[in-house]
N, C-alpha and C positions, 0 to 999 in steps of 0.2 A: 663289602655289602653287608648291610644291618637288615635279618626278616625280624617283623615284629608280627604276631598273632592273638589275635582278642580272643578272649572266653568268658563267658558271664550274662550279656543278654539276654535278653527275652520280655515277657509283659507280667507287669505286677501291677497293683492296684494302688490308685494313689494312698500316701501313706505308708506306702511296704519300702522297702528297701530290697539293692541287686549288688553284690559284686562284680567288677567286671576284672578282667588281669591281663596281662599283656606280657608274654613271654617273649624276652630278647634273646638273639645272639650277638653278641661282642669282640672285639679284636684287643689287645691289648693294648698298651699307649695311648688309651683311650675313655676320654671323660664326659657324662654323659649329664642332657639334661632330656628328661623325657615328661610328658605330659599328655595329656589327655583333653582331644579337640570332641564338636560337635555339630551338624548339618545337617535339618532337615531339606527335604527336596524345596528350589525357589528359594532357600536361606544362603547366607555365609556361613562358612565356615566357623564356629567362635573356638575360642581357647575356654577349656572348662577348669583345667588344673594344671599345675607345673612344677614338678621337683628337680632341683638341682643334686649336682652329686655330692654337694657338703649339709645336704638337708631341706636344704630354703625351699618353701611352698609356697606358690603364686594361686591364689583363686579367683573365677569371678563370681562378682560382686553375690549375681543369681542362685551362686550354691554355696557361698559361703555359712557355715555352720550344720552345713546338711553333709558334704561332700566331704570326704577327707584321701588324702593320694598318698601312696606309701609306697618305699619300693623293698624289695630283697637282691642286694646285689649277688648273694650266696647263688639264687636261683635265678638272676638277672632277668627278674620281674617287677615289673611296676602295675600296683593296683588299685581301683578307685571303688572306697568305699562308698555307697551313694544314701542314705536314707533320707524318710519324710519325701517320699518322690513326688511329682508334682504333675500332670501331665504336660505343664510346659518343658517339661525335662525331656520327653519324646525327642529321639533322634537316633540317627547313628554317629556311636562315638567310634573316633578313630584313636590309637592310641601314635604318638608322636614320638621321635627319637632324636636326639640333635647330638651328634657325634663330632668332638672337636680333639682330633689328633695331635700327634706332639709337633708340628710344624703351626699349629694354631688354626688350620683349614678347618671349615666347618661343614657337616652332610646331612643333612634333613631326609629321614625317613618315616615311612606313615606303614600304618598295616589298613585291612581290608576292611575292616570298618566292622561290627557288633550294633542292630538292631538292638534297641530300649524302647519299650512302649511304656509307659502309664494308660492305663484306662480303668476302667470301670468293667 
């Protein structure tokens, strides 16, 4: 079992910029792609960001140049820089965990989800 827990939300004004972070726990023999989803209520789910463990970052299209995702495997944290916020940015982001152990099995874990408002 992988808990992940966001920290960073809340409401800024479009224009500002939020941190958000996602603190893992890990097993060993174990390689990680983690990322960061988003859902307003009535929506899908989208993929916002995705770091693999050799670096590679996935973005969409939507925050491409705004967003940037980092991780610290020292503190087995992944976090998404967000600036120029937008209010179509509003949502809860979830932060994502994809754990593929040494047999090649893969396990999808999510945390509880971090409130992001933009507004005025």
């Amino acid at each position: 079992q992988v808990q992940l827990v966001e920290s960073g939300g809340g409401l800024v004004q479009p224009g500002g910029s939020l941190r958000l972070s996602c603190a893992a726990s890990r097993s060993i023999f174990s390689i990680y792609t983690m990322g960061w989803y988003r859902q307003d209520p009535g929506k899908q789910r989208e993929l916002v960001a995705r770091i693999r463990g050799g670096g590679n970052t996935d973005y969409a299209d939507s925050v491409k140049g705004r967003f940037t995702i980092s991780r610290d495997n020292a503190k087995n944290t992944v976090s998404l820089q967000m600036n120029s916020l937008k209010p179509e940015d509003t949502a809860v982001y979830y932060c994502n965990a994809v754990v593929v152990d040494i047999a090649t099995s893969q396990y999808n874990y999510w945390g509880q989800g971090t409130q992001v408002t933009v507004a005025s």
